[in-house]
Backbone bond lengths (Angstrom), bond angles and torsions (degrees), N, CA, C in turn:
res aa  C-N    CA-C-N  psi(-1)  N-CA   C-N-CA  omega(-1)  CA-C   N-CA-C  phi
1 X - - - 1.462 - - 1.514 108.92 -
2 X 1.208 115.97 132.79 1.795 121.09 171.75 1.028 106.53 -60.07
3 X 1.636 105.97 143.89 1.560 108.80 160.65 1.845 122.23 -43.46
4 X 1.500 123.98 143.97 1.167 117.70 168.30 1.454 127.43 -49.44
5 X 1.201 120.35 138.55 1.610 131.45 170.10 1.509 98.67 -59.57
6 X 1.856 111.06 122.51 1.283 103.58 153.52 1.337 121.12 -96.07
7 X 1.428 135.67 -153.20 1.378 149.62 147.42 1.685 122.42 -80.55
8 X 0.880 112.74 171.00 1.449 127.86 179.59 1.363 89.55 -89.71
9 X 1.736 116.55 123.69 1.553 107.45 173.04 1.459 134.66 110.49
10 X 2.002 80.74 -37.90 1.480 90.87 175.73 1.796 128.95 -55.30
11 X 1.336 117.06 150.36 1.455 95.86 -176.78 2.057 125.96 -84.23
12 X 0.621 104.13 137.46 1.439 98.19 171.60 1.355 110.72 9.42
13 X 1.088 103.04 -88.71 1.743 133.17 -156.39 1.797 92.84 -39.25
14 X 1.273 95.62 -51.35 1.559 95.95 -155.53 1.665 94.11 -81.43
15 X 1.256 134.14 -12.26 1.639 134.01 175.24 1.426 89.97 -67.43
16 X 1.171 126.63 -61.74 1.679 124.28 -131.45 1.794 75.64 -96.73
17 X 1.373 135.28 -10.41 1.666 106.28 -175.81 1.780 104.85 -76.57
18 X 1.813 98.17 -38.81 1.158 111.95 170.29 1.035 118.21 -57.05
19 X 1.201 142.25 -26.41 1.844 140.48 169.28 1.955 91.09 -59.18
20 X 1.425 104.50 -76.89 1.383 106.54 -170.07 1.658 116.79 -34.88
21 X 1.383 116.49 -43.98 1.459 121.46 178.24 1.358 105.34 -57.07
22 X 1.762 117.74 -40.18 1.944 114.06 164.57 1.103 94.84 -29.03
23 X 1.646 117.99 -84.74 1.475 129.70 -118.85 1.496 82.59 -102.07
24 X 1.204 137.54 44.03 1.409 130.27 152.23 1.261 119.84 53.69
25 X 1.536 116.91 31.26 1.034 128.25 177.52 1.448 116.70 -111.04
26 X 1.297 120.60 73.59 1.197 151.23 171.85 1.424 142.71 -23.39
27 X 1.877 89.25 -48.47 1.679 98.41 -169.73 1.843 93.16 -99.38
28 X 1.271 109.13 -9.72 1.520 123.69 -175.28 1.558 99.11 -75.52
29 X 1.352 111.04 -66.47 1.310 116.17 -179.32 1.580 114.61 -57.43
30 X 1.441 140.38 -34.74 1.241 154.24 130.26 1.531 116.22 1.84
31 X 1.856 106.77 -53.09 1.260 129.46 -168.28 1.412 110.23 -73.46
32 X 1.247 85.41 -59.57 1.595 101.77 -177.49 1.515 122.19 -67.24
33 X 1.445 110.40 -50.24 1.912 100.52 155.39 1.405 115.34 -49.68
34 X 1.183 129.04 -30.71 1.350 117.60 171.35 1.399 129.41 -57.73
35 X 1.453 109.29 -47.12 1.238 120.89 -162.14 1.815 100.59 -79.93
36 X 1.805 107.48 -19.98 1.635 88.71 161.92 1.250 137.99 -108.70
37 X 1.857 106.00 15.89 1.287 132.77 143.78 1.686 118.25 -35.09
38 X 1.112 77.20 -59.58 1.980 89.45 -164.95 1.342 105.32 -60.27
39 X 1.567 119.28 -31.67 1.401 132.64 -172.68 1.928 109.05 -80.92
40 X 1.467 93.19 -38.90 2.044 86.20 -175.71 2.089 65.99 -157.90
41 X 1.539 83.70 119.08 1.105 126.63 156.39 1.416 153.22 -77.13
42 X 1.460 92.68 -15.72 1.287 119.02 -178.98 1.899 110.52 -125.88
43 X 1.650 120.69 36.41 1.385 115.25 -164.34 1.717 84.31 -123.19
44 X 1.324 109.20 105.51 1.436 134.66 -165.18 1.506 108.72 -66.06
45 X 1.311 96.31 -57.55 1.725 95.04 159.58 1.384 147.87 -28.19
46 X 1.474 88.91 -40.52 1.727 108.72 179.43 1.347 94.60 -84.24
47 X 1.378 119.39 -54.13 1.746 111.97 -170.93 1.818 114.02 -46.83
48 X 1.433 102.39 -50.16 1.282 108.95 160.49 1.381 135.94 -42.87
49 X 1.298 126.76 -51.25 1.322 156.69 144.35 1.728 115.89 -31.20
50 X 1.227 106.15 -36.91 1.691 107.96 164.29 1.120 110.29 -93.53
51 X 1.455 123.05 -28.06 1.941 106.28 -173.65 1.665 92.68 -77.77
52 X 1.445 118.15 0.67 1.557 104.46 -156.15 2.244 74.97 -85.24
53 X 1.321 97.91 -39.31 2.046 95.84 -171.37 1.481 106.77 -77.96
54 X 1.119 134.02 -38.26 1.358 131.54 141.90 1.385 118.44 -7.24
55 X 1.763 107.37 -69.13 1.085 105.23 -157.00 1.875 104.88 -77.12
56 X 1.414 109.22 -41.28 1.698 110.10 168.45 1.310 125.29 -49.84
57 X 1.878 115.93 -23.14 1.109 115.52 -177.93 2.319 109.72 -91.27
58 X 1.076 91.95 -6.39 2.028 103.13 176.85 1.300 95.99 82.98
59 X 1.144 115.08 28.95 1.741 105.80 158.86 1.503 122.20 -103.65
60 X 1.176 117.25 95.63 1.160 125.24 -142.32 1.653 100.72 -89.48
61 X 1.495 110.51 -36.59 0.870 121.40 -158.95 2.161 107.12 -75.81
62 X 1.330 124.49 -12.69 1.209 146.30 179.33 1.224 96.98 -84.35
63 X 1.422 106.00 -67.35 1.876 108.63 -162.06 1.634 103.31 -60.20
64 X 1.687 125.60 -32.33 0.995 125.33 -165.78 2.050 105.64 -75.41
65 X 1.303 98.19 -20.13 1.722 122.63 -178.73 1.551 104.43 -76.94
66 X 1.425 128.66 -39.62 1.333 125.32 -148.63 1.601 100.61 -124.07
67 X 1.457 130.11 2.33 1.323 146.84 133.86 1.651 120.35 -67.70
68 X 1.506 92.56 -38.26 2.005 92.61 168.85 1.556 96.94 -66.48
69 X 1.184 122.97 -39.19 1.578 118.07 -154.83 1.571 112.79 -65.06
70 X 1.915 90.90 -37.39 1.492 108.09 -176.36 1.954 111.21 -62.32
71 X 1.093 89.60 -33.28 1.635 90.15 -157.66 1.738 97.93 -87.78
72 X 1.467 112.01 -30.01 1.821 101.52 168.02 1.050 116.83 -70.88
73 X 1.658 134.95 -1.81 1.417 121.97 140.42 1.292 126.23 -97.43
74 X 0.941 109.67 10.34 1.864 120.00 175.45 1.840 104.61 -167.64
75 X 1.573 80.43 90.56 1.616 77.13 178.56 1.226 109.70 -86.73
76 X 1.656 147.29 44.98 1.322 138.56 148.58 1.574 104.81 -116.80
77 X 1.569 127.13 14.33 1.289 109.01 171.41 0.867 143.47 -16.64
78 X 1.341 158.79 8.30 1.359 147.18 -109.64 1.790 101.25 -48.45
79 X 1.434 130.53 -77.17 1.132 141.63 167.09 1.784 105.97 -8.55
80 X 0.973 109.65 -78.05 1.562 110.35 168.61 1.814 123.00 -62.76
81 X 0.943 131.31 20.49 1.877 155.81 -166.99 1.699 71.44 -120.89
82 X 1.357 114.40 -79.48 1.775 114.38 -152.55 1.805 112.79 -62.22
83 X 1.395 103.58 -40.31 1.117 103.93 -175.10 1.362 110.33 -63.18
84 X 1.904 122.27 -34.84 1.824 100.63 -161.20 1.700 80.24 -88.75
85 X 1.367 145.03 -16.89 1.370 130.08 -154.17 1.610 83.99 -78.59
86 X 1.629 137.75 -15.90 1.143 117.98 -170.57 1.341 102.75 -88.81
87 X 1.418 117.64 -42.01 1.581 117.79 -178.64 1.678 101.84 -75.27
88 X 1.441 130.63 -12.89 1.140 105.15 168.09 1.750 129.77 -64.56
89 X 1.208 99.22 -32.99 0.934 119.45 174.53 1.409 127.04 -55.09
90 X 1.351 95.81 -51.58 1.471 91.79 173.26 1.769 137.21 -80.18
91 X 1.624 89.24 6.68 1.568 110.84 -176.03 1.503 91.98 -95.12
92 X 1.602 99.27 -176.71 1.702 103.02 -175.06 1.051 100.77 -99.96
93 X 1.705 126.79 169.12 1.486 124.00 131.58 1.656 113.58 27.15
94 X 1.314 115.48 130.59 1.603 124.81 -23.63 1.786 101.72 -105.26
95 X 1.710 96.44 50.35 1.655 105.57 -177.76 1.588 108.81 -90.41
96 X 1.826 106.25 -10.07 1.600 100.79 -176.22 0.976 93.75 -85.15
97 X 1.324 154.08 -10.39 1.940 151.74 178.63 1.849 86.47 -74.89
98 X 1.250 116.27 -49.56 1.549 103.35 -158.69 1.732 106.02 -78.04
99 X 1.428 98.25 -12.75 1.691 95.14 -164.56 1.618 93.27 -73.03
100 X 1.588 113.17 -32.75 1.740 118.09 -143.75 1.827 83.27 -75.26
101 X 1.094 120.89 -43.30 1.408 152.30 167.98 1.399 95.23 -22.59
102 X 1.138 128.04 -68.22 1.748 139.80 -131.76 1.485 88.56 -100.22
103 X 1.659 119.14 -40.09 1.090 127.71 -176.36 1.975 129.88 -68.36
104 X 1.487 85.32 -41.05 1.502 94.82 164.77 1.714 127.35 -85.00
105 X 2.015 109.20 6.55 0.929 125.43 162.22 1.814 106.57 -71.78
106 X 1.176 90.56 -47.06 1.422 100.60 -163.51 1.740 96.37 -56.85
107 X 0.790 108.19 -50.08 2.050 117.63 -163.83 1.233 92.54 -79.10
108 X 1.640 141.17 -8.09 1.276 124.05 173.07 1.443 110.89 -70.83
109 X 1.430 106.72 -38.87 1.654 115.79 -148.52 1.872 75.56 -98.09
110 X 0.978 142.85 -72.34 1.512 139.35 173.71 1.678 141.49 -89.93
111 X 1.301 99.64 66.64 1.862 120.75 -156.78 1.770 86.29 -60.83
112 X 1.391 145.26 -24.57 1.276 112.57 145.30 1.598 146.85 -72.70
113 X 1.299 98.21 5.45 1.310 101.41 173.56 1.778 117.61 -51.30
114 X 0.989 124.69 99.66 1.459 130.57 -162.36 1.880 90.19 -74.91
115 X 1.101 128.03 -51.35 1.547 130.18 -146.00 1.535 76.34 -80.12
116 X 1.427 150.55 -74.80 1.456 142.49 -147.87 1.894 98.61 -60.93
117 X 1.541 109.08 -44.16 1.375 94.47 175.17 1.383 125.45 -74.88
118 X 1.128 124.37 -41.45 1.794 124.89 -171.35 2.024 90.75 -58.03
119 X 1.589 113.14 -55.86 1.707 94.32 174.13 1.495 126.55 -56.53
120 X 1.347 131.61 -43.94 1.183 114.51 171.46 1.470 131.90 -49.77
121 X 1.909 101.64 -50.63 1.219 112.94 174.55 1.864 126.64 -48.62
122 X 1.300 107.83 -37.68 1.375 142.50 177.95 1.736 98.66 -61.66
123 X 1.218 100.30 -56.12 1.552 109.94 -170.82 1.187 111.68 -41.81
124 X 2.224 92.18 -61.55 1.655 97.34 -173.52 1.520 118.59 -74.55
125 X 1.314 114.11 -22.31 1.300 122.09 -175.05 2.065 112.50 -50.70
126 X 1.383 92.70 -54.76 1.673 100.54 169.84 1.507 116.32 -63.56
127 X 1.214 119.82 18.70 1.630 116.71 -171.85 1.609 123.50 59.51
128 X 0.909 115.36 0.75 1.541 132.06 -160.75 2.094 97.53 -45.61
129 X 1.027 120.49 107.55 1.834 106.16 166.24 1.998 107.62 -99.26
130 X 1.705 77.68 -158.24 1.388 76.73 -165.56 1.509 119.66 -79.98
131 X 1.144 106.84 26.23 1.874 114.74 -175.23 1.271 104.01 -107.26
132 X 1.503 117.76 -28.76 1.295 143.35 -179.50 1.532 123.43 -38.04
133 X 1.392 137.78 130.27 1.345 131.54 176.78 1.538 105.84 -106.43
134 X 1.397 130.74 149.56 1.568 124.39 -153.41 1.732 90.23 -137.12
135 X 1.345 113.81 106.35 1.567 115.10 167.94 1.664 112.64 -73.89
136 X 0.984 116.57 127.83 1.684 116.12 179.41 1.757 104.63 -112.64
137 X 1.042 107.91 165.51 1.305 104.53 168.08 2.203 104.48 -143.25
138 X 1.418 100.68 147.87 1.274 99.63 -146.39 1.815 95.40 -115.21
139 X 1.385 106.58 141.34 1.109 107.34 -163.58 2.063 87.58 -125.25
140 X 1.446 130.72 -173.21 0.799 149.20 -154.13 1.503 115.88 -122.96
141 X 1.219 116.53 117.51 1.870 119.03 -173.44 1.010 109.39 -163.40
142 X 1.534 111.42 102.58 1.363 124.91 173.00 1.358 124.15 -49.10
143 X 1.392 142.35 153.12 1.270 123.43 -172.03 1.764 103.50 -163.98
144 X 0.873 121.30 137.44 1.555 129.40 -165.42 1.745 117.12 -45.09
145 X 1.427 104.59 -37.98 1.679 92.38 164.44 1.735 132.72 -82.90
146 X 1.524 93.44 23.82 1.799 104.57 176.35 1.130 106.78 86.21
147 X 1.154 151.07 6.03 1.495 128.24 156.90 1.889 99.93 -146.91
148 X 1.518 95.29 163.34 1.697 112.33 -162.76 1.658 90.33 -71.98
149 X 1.416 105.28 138.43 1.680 104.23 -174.22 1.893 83.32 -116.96
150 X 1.008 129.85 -42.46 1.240 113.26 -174.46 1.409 136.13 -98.05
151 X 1.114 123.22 122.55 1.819 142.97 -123.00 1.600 92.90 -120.68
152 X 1.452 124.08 -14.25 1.362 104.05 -175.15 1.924 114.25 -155.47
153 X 1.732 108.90 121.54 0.771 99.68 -177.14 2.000 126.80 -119.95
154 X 1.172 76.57 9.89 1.430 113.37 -177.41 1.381 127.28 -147.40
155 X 1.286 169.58 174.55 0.974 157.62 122.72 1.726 109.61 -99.52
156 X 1.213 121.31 89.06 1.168 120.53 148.16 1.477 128.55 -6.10
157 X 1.376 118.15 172.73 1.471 133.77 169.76 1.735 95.46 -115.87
158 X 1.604 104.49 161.32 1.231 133.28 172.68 1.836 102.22 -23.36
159 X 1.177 109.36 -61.47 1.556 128.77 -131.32 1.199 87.73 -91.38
160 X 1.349 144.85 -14.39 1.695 151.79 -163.83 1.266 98.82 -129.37
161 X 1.302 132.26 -4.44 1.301 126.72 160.74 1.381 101.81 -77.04
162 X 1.282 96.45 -59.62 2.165 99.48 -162.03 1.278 88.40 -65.96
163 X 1.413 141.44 -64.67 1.611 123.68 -176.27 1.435 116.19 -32.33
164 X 1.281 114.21 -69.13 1.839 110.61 175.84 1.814 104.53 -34.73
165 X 1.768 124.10 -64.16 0.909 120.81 -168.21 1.071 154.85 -33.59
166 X 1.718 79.22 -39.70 2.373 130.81 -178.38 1.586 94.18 -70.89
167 X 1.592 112.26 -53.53 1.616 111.90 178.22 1.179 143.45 -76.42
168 X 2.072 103.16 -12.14 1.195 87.49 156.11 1.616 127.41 -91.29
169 X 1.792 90.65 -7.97 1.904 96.85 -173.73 1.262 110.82 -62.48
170 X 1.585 112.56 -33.66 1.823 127.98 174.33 1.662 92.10 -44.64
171 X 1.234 129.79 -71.12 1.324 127.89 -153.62 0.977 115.76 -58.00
172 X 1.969 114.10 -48.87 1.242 104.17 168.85 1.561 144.74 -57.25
173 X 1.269 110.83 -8.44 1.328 145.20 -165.31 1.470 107.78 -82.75
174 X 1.712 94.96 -46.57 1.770 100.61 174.00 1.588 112.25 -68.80
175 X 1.361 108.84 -44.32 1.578 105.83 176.75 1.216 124.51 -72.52
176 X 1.965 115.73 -9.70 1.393 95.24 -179.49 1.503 89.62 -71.14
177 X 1.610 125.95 -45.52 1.153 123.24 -134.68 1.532 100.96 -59.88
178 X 1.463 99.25 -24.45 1.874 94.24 -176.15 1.610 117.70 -84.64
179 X 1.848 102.93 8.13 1.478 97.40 -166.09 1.378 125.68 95.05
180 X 1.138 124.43 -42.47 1.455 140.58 166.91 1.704 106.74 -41.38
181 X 1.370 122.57 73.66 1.399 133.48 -164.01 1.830 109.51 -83.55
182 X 1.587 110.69 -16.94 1.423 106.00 -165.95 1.651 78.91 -88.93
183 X 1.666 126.47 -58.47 1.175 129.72 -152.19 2.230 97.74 -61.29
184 X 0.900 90.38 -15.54 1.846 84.85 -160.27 1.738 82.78 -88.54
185 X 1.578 122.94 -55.31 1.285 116.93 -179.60 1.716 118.07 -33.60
186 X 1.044 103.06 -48.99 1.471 120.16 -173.45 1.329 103.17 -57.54
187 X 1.218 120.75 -65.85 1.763 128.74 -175.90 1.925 112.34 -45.50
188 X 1.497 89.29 -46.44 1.161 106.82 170.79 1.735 128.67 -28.37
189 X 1.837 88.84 -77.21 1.064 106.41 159.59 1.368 123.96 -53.73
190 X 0.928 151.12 -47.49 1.462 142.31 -152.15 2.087 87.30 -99.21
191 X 0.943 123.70 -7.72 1.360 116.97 156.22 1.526 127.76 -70.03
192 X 1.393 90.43 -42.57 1.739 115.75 168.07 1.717 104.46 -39.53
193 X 1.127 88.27 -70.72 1.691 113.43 -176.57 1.887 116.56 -48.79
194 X 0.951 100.82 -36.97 1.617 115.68 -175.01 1.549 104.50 -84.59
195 X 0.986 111.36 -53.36 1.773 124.92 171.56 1.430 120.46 -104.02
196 X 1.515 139.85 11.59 1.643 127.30 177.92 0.990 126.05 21.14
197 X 1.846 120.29 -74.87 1.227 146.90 163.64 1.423 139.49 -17.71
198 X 2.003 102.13 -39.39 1.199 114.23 176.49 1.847 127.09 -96.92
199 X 1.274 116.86 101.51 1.316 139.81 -145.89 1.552 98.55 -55.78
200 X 1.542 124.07 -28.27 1.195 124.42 177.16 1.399 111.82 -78.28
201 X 0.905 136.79 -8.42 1.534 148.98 163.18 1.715 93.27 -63.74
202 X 1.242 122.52 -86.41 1.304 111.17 -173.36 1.780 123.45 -39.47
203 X 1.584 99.00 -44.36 1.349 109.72 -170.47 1.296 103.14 -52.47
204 X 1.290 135.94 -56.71 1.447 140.92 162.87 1.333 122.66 -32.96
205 X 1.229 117.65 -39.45 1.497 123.66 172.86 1.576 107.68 -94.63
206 X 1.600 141.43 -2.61 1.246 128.04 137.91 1.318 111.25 -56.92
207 X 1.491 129.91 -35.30 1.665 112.43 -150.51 1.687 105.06 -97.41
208 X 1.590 105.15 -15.13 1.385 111.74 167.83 1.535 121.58 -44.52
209 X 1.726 82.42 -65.31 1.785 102.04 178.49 1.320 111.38 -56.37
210 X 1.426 119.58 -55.54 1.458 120.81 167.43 1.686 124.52 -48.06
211 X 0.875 129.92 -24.81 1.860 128.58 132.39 1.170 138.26 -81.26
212 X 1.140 110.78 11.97 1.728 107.95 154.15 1.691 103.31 -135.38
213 X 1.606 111.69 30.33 1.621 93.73 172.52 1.201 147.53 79.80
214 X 1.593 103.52 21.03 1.400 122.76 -162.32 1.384 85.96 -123.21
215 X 1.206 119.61 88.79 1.469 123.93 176.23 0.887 133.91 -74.57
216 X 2.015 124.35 -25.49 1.220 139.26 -154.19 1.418 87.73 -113.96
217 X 1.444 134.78 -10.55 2.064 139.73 177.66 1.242 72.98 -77.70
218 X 1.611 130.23 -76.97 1.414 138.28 -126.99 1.686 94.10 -62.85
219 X 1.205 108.70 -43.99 1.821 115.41 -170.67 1.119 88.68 -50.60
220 X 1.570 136.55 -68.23 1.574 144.11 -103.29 2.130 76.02 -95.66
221 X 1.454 98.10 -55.61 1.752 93.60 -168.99 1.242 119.10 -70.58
222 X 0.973 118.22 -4.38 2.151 128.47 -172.13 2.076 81.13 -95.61
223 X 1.590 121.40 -39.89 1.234 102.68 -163.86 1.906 107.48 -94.13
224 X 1.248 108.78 -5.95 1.666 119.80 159.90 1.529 97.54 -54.51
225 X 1.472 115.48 -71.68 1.559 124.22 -146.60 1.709 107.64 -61.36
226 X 1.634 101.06 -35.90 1.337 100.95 178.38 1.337 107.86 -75.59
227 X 1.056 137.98 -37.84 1.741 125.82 179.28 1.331 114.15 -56.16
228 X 1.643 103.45 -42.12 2.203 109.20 175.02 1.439 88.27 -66.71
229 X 1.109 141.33 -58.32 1.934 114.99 -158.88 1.517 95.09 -54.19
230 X 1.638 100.44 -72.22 1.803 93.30 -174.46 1.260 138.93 -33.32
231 X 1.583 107.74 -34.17 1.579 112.71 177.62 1.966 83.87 -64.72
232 X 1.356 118.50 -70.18 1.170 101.87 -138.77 1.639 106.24 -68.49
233 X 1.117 128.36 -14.40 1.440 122.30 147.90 1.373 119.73 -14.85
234 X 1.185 102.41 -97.63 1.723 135.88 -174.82 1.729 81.86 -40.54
235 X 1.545 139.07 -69.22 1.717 126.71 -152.17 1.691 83.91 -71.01
């Protein structure tokens, strides 16, 4: 995939986060919208632009934070409507009422939006309520402010989630083995994303961070993996 299209103007920070969001480098691009957060605080794009790595990285709970941010300065975002209805979703109670919410915003203002309808429809179709956890799987769509804002064009079944998941963890697996820590991180993640559930997905993305020094990722994913064994213990 090419690096993202910037603007005329744009600053650094936010070019080179958008390169990283290309090359699926996530927690990089993460960094770097941050660091021109702190600088202009109010550049909507970028806020957008992190819930979009947020959301690839399963932090649901950020992307669902930095889509609120987007839309209290532009409350008709559409782009930011899709993004928290995706992280709503994937949070618990009572964020799947706000996601279905955010989502039928989106299809008000654009009733062709195919990706906001096939997920809702999909959603309700599986019975899913508001206790409910919603696996998505994320596909690729370029979009005029430099990075892919829309994450879903289908919703899969169970069995094509964990398959996608298994293949990207395989990949990452080849690049840790070669060292290649940004390319294996990346695979990682978007395995994360396809499967949540499966504790070796995280475990892989603790030992990443834990070789290049990201101690407080490595904590956060070593303490994901142990809550999925334990849950699945105890069921």
């Amino acid at each position: 995939m090419s690096p993202c299209p910037g603007q005329e103007g744009d600053h650094p920070f936010k070019l080179e986060g958008d390169e990283m969001m290309a090359a699926q480098r996530y927690e990089d691009a993460v960094r770097l919208y941050s660091s021109l957060l702190d600088l202009q605080p109010s550049e909507v794009r970028v806020w957008g632009n992190r819930a979009q790595a947020y959301l690839y990285l399963g932090r649901f709970e950020e992307a669902e934070r930095d889509a609120t941010m987007v839309l209290g300065i532009d409350p008709d975002n559409i782009k930011a409507h899709y993004r928290r209805g995706w992280a709503r979703l994937k949070l618990r109670t009572p964020n799947v009422k706000g996601g279905k919410e955010d989502l039928a915003r989106v299809l008000s203002q654009e009733p062709g939006n195919k990706a906001a309808r096939d997920l809702l429809q999909n959603f309700e179709e599986r019975g899913l309520d508001e206790d409910a956890g919603v696996a998505l799987t994320v596909v690729e769509d370029d979009s005029e402010d430099g990075c892919s804002w829309c994450p879903v064009s289908t919703m899969p079944g169970r069995d094509e989630d964990e398959r996608a998941s298994l293949d990207f963890w395989r990949k990452g697996e080849q690049f840790k083995s070669n060292k290649k820590w940004q390319e294996a991180l990346g695979c990682f993640n978007r395995a994360a994303v396809a499967n949540p559930l499966n504790s070796k997905n995280w475990v892989s993305i603790a030992e990443v961070h834990r070789e290049q020094g990201n101690h407080r990722e490595s904590e956060e994913a070593s303490r994901r993996a142990a809550c999925i064994a334990l849950n699945q213990r105890q069921d």
